[in-house]
BADREN-365618 format. One record per residue (C-alpha): x, y, z; residue number from 1. Coordinates in Angstrom, 3 decimals, always signed. Layout:
N
<r px="X" py="Y" pz="Z" pos="NUM"/>
...
This chain:
338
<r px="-17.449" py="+9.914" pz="-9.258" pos="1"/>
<r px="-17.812" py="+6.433" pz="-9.849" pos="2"/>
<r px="-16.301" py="+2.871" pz="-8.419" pos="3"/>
<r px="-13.655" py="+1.314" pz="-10.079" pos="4"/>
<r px="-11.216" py="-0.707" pz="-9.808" pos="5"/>
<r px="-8.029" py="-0.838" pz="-11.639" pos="6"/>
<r px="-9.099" py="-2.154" pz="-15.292" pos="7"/>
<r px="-12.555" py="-0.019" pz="-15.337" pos="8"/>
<r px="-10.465" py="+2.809" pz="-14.646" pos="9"/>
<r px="-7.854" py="+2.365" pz="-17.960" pos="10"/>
<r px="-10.879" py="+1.799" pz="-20.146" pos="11"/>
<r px="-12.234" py="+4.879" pz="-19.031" pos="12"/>
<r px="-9.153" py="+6.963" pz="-19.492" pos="13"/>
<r px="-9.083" py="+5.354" pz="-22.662" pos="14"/>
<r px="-12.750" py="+5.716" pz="-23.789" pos="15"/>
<r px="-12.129" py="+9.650" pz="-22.226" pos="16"/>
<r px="-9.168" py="+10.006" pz="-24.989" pos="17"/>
<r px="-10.793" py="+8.009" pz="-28.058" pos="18"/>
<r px="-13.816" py="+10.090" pz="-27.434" pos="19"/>
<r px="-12.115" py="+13.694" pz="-26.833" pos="20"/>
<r px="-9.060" py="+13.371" pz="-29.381" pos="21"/>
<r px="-9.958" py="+11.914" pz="-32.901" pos="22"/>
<r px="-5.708" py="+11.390" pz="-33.224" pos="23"/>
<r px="-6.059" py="+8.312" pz="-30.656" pos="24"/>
<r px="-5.808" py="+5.106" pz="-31.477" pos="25"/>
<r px="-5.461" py="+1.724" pz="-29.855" pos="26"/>
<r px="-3.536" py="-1.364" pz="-30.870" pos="27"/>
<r px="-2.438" py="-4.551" pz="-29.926" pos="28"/>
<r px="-3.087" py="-8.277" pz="-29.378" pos="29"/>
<r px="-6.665" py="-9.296" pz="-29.149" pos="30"/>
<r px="-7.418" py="-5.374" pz="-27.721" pos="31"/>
<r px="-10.507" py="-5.153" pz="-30.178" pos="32"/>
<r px="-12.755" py="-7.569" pz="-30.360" pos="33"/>
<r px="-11.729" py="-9.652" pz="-27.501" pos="34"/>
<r px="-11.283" py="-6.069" pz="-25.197" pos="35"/>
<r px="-7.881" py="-7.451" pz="-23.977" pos="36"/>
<r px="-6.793" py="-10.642" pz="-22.183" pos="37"/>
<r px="-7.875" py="-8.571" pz="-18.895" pos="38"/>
<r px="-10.736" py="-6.653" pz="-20.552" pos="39"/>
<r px="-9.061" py="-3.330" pz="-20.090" pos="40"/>
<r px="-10.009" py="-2.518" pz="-23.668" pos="41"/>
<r px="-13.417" py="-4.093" pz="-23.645" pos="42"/>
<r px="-16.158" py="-2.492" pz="-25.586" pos="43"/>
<r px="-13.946" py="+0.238" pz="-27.254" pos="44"/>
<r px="-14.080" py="-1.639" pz="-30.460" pos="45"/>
<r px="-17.641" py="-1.559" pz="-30.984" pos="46"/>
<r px="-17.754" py="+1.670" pz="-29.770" pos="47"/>
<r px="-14.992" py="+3.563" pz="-31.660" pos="48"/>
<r px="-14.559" py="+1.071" pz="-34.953" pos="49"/>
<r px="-12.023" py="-1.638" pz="-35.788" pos="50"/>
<r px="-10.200" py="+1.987" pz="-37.438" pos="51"/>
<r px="-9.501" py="+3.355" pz="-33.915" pos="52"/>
<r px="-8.967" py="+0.115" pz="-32.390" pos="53"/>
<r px="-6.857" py="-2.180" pz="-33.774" pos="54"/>
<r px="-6.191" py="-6.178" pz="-33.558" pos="55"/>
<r px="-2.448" py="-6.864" pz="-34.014" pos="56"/>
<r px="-0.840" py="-10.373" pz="-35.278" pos="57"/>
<r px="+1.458" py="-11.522" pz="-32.243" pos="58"/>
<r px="+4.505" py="-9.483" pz="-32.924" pos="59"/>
<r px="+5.501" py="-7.141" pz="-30.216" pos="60"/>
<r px="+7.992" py="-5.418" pz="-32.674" pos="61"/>
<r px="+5.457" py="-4.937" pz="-34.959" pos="62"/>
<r px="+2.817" py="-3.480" pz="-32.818" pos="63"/>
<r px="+5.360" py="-0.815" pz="-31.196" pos="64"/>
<r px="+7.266" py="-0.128" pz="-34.712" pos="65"/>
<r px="+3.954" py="+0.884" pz="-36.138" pos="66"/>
<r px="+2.922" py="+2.637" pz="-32.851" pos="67"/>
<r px="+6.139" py="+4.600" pz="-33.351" pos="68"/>
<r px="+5.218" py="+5.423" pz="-37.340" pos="69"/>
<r px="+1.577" py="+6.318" pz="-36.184" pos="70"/>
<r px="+3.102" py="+8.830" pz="-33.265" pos="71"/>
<r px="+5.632" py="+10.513" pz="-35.734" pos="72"/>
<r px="+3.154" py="+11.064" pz="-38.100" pos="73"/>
<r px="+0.474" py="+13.004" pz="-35.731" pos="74"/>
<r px="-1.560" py="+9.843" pz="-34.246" pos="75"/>
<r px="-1.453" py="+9.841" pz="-30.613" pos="76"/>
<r px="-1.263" py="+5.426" pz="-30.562" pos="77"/>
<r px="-1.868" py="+3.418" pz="-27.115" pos="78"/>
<r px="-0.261" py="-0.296" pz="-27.793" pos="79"/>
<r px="-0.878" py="-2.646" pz="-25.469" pos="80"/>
<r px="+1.422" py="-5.365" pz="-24.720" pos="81"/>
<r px="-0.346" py="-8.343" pz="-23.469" pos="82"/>
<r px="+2.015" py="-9.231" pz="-20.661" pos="83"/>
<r px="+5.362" py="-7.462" pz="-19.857" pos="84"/>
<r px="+7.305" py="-10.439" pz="-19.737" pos="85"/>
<r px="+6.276" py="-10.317" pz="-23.817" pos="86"/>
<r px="+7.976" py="-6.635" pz="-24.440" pos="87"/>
<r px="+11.405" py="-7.785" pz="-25.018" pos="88"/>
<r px="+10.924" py="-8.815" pz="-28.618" pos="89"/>
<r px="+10.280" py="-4.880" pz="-29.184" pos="90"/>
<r px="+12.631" py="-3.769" pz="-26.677" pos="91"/>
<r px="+15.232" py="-2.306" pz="-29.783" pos="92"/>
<r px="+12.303" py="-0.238" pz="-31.260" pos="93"/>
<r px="+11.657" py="+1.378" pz="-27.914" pos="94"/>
<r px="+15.038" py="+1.906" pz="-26.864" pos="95"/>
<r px="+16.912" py="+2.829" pz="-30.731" pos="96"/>
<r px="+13.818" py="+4.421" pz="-32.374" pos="97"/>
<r px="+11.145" py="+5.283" pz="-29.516" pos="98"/>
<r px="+13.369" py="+6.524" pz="-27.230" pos="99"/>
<r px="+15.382" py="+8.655" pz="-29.772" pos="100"/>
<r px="+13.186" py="+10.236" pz="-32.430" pos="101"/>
<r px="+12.886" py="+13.768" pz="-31.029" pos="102"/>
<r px="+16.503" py="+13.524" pz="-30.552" pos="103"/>
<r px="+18.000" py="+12.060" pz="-33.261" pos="104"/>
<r px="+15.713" py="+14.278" pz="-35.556" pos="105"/>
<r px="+16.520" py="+17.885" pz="-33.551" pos="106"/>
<r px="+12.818" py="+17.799" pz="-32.705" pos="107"/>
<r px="+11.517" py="+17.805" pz="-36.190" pos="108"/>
<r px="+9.620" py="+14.545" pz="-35.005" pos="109"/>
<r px="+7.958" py="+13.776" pz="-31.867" pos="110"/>
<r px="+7.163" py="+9.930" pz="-30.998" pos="111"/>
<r px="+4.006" py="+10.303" pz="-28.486" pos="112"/>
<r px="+3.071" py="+6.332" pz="-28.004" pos="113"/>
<r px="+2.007" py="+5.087" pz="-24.446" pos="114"/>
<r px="+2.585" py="+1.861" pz="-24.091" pos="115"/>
<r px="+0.645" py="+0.130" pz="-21.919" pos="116"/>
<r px="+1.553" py="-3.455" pz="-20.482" pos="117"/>
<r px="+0.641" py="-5.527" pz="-17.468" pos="118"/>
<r px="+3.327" py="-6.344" pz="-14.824" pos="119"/>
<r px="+4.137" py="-8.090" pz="-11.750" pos="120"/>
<r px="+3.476" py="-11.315" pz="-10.222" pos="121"/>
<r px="+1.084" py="-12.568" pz="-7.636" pos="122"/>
<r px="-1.687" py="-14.458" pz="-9.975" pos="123"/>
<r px="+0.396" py="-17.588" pz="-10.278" pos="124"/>
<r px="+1.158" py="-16.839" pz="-13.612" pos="125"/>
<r px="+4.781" py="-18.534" pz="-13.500" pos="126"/>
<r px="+8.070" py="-17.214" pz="-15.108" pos="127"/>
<r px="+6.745" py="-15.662" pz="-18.432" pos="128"/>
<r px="+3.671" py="-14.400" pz="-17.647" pos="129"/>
<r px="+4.799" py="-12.586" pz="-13.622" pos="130"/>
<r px="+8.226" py="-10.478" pz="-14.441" pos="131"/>
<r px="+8.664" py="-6.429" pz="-13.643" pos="132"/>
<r px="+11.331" py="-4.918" pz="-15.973" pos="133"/>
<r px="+10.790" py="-1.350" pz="-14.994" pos="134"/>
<r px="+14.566" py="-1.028" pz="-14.350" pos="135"/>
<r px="+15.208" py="-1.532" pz="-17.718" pos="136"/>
<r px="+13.368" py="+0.873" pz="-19.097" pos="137"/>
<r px="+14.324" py="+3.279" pz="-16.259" pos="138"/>
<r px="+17.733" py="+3.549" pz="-18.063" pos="139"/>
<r px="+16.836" py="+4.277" pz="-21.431" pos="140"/>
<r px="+17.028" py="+8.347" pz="-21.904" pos="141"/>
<r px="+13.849" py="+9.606" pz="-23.727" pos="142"/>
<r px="+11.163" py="+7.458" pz="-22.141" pos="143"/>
<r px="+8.901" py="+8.030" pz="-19.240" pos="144"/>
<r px="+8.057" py="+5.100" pz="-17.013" pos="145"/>
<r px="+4.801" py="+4.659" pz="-14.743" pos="146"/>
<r px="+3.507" py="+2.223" pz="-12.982" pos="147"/>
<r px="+0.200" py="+3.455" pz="-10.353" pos="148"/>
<r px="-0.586" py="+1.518" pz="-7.331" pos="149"/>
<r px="-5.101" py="+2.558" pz="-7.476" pos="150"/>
<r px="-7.780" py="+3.149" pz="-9.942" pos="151"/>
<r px="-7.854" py="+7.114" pz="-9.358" pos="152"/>
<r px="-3.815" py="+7.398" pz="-10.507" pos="153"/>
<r px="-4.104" py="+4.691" pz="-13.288" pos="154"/>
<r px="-7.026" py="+6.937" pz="-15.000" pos="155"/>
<r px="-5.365" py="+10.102" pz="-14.446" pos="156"/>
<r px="-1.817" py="+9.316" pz="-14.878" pos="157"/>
<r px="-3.194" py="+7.378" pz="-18.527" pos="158"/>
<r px="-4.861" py="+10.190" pz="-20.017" pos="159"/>
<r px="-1.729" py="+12.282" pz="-18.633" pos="160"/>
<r px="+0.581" py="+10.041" pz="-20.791" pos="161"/>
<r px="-1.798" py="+9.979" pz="-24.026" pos="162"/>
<r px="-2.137" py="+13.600" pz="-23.820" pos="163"/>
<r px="+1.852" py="+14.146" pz="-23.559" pos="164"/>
<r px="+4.319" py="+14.408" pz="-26.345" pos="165"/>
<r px="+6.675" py="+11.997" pz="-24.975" pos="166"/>
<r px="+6.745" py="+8.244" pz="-25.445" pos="167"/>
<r px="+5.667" py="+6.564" pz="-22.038" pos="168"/>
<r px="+5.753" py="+2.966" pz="-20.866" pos="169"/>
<r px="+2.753" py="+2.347" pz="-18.769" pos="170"/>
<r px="+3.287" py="-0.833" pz="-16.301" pos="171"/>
<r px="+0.067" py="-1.239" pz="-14.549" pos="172"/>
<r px="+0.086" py="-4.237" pz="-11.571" pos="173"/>
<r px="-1.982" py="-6.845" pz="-12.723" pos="174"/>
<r px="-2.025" py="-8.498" pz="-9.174" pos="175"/>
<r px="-3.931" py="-5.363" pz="-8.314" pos="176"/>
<r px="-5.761" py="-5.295" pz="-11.804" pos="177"/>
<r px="-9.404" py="-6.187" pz="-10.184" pos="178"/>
<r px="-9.206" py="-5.703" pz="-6.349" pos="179"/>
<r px="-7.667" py="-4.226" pz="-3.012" pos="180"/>
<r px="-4.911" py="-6.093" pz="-2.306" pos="181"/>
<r px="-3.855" py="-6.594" pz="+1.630" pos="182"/>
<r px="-0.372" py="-8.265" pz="+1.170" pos="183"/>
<r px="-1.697" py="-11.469" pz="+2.773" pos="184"/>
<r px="+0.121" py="-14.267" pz="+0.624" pos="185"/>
<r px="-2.532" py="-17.089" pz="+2.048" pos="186"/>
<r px="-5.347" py="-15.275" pz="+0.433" pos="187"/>
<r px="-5.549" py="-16.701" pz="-3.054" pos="188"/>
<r px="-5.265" py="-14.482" pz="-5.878" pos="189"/>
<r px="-8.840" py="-13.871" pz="-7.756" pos="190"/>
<r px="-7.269" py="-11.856" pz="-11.182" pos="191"/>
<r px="-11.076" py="-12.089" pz="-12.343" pos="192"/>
<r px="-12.844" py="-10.581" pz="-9.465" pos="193"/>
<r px="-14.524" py="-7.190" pz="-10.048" pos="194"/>
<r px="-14.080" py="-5.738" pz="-6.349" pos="195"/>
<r px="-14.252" py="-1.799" pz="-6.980" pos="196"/>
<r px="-11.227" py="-0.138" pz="-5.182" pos="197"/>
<r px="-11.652" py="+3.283" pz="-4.961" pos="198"/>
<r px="-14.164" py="+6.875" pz="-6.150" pos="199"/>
<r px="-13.087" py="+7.467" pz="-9.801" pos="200"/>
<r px="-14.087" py="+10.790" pz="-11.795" pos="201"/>
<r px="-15.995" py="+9.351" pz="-14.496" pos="202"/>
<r px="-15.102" py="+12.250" pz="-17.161" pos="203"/>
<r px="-11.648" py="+13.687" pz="-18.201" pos="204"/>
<r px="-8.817" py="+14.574" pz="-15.388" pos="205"/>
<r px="-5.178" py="+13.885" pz="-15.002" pos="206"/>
<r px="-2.533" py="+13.397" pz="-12.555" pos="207"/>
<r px="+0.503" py="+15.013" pz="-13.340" pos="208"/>
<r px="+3.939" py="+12.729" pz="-14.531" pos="209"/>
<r px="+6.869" py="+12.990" pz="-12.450" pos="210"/>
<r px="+5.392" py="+13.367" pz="-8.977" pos="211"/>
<r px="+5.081" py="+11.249" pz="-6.300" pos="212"/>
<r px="+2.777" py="+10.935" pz="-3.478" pos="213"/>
<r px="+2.857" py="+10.542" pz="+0.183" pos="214"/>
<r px="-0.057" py="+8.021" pz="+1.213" pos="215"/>
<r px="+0.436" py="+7.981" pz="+4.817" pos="216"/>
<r px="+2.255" py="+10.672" pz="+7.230" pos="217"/>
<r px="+4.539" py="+9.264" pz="+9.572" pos="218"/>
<r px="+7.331" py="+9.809" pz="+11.194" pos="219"/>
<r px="+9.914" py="+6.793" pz="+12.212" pos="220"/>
<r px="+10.399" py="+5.749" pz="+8.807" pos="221"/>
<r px="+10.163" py="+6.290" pz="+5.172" pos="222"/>
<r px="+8.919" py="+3.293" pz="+2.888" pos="223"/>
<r px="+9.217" py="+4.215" pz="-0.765" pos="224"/>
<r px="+6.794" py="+1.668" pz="-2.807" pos="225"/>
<r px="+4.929" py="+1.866" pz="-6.259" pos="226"/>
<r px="+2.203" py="-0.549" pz="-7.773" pos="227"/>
<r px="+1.557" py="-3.150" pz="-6.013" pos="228"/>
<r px="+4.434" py="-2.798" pz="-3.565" pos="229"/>
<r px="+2.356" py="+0.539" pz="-1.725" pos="230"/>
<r px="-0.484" py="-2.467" pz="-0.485" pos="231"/>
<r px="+1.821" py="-4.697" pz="+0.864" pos="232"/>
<r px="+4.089" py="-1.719" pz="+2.568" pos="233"/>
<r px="+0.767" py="-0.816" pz="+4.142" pos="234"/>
<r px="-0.054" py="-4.246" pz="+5.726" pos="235"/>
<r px="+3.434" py="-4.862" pz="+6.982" pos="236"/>
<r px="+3.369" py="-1.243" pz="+8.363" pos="237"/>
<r px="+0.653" py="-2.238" pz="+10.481" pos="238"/>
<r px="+2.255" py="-5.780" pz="+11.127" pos="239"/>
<r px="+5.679" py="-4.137" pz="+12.338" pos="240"/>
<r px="+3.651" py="-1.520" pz="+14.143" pos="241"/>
<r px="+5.997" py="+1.108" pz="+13.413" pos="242"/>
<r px="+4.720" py="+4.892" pz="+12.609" pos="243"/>
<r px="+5.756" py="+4.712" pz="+9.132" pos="244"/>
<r px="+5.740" py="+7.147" pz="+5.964" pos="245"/>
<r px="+4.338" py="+5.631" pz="+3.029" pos="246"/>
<r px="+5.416" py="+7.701" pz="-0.591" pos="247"/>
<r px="+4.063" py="+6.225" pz="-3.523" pos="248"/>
<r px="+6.886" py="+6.817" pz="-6.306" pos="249"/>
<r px="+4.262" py="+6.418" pz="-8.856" pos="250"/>
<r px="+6.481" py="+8.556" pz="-11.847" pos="251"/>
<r px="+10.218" py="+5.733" pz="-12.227" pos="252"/>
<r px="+10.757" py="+7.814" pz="-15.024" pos="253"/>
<r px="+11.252" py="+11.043" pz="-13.960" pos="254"/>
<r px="+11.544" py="+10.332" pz="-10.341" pos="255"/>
<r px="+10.641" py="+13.119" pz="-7.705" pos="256"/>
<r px="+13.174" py="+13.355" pz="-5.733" pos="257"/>
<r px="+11.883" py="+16.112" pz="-3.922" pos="258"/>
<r px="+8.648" py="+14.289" pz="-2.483" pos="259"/>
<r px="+11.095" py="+11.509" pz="-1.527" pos="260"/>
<r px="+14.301" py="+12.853" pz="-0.409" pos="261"/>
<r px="+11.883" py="+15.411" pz="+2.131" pos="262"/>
<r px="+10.238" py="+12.186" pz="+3.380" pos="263"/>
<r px="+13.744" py="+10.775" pz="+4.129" pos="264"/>
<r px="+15.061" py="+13.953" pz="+5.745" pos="265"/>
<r px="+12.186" py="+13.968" pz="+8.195" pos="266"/>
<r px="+11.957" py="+10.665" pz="+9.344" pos="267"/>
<r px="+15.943" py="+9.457" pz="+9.000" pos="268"/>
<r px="+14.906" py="+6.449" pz="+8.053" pos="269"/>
<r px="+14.151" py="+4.453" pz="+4.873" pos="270"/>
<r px="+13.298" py="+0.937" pz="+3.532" pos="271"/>
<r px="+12.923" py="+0.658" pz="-0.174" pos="272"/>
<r px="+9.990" py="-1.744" pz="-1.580" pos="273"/>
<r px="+10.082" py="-3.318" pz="-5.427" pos="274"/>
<r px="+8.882" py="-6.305" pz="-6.501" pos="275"/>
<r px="+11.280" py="-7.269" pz="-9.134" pos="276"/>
<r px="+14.742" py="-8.785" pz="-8.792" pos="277"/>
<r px="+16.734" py="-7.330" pz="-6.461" pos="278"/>
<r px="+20.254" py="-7.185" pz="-8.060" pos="279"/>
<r px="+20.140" py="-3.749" pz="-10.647" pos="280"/>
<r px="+16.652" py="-3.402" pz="-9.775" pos="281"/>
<r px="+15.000" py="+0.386" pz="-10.295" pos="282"/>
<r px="+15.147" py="-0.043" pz="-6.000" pos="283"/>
<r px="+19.143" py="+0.698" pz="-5.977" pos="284"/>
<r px="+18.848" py="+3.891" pz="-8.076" pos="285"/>
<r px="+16.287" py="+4.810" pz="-5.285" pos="286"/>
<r px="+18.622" py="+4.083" pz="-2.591" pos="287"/>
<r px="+21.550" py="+6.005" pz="-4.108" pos="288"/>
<r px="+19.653" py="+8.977" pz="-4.856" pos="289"/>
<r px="+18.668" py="+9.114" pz="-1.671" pos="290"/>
<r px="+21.469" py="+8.861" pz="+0.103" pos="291"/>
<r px="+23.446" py="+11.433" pz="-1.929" pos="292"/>
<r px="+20.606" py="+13.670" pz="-0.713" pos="293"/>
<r px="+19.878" py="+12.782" pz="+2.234" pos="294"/>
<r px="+23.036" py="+11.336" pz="+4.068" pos="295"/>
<r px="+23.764" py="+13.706" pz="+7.031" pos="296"/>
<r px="+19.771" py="+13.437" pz="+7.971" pos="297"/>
<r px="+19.810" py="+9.594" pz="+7.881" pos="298"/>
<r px="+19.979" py="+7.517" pz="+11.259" pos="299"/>
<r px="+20.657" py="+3.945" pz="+9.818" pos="300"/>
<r px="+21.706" py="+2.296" pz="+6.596" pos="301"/>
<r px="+18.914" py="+2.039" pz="+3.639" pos="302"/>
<r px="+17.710" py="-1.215" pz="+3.472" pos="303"/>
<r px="+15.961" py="-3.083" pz="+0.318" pos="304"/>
<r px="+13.640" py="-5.684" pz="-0.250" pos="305"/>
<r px="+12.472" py="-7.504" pz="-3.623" pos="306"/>
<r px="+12.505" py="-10.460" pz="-4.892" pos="307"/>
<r px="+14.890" py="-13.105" pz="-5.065" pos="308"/>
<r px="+17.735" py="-13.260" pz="-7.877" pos="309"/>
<r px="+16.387" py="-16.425" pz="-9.932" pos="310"/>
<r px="+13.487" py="-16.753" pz="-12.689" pos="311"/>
<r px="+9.756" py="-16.018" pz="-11.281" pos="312"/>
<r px="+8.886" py="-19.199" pz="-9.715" pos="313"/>
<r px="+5.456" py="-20.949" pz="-9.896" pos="314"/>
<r px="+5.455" py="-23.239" pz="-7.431" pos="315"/>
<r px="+7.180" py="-21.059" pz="-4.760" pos="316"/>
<r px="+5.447" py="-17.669" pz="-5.677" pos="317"/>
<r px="+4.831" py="-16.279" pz="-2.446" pos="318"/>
<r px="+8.582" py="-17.196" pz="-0.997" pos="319"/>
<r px="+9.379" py="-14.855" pz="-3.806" pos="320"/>
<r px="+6.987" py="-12.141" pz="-3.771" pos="321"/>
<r px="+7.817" py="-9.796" pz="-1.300" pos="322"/>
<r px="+5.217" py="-9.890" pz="+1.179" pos="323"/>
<r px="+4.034" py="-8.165" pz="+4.241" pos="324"/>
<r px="+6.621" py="-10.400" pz="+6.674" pos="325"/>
<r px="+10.014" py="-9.622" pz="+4.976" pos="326"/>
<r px="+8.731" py="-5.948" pz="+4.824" pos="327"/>
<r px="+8.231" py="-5.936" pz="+8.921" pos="328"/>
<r px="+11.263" py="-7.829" pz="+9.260" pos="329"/>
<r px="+12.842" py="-4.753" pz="+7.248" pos="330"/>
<r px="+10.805" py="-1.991" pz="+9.105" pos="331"/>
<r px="+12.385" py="-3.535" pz="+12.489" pos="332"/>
<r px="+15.225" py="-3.951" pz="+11.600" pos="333"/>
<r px="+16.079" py="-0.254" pz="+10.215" pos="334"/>
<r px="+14.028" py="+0.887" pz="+14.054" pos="335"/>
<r px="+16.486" py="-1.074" pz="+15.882" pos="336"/>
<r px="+19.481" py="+0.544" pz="+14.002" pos="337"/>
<r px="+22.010" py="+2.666" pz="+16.390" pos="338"/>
């Protein structure tokens, strides 16, 4: 076991995978010699050669096209996407070619990329460089969608999706890239810290795809979280003082229900955590899945909270994110419900 945080722990998964499986390969924008804008791929270019990992022009269509040709012919590709607010330029190859190849082609080709791409606010990185567009990759049949909330699941939940035969988009937190993260908005954000977070294997494990995890027991009410969401549910939990379930979706893409839905049924209560947008955001296909499940057990309405419907501000980030004080509010609120 060893301490990492976040970004140590995806360049070990990926080290694990480049070293284990000669079919992996990384690409993307400045992943090589630079080791990534956030030095998740640092040192694998000397290590592995610029044939294993590859420096991209800046064209997002480009990179996850020729992850897609790499996957169907029996590569196992990792593309990085510098920020997720850049994916949209290749958001037709994911979603008409990605998505569809074992499909479309009865199974005669499998498309196993992982794309990997940092997400989320909370580093005062304004409108382009802050947005979470899980939702919209939630929708798209014949992609899985992660996003981990600690070092330990972003290793093992990585080398899970590499290993797979399934195309995966990989949203890792940036905001929780480097460091524990307490949901206290008057802390200022250090993206270039190297806090360790938590005891890492240092060698080859996984953690499974399409389960989620309960992080603390409780019993008055169930918060359902992912990335970066699970830290601030866990301060405001202690703010609102309420003895509150904490379940870690971890797995958008498929969702387990199960882990969730017996949460719900226990505690007949639920607040729902996301940090993107709150109209269509991934948070009301958690609420109505719930409730279709769980509806005679439940003592009060679901509630929601996310951010605001406008662009990702810059000036105003911390009205927007949601932080530990709108989450109490929530927790309170659904406690005081009749």
């Amino acid at each position: 076991m060893a301490r990492m945080n976040m970004v140590q722990a995806l360049n070990s998964a990926m080290d694990v995978m480049l070293e284990r499986d000669p079919r992996v390969v990384v690409l993307g924008e400045d992943v090589g010699f630079f080791g990534g804008v956030f030095r998740a791929t640092e040192g694998l270019q000397r290590k592995y050669g610029e044939h294993r990992v590859l420096d991209t022009p800046i064209a997002e269509g480009g990179i996850i096209g020729a992850a897609i040709g790499m996957g169907a012919n029996g590569l196992k590709p990792i593309a990085e996407i510098q920020f997720a607010d850049y994916i949209y330029p290749g958001f037709d190859q994911i979603v008409s070619e990605l998505a569809r190849l074992r499909y479309r082609s009865a199974g005669e080709f499998a498309a196993p990329v992982t794309i990997r791409t940092p997400c989320g606010g909370g580093i005062r990185g304004g409108q382009t460089h802050s947005q979470s567009p899980e939702a919209l990759f939630a929708h798209v049949c014949g992609i899985k969608v992660v996003m981990p909330s600690n070092p330990y699941d972003a290793k093992g939940l990585l080398i899970s999706a590499i290993e797979g035969e399934d195309p995966v988009v990989f949203f890792e937190p940036k905001r929780i890239y480097n460091g524990p993260f307490d949901g206290d908005p008057h802390k200022p954000a250090t993206p270039w810290s190297s806090h360790p977070r938590g005891e890492v294997p240092e060698g080859h494990f996984t953690v499974p795809l399409g389960r989620a995890e309960v992080v603390r027991e409780g019993r008055d009410v169930s918060v359902l979280a992912y990335g970066t969401m699970v830290h601030v549910a866990e301060a405001a939990v202690r703010m609102a003082g309420v003895d509150a379930e904490i379940v870690d979706v971890r797995s958008i893409a498929p969702l387990d229900l199960d882990t969730l839905c017996t949460s719900v049924c226990k505690t007949g209560r639920c607040v729902v955590i996301h940090e993107a947008t709150r109209f269509g955001g991934y948070g009301a296909e958690l609420v109505a899945s719930v409730q279709e499940q769980c509806f005679w057990n439940l003592e009060a309405p679901i509630l929601r909270v996310a951010g605001w419907d406008t662009p990702y501000p810059h000036a105003f980030e911390w009205d927007y994110f949601p932080g530990p004080h709108r989450v109490a509010a929530a927790l309170k609120s659904v406690m005081e419900a009749k």
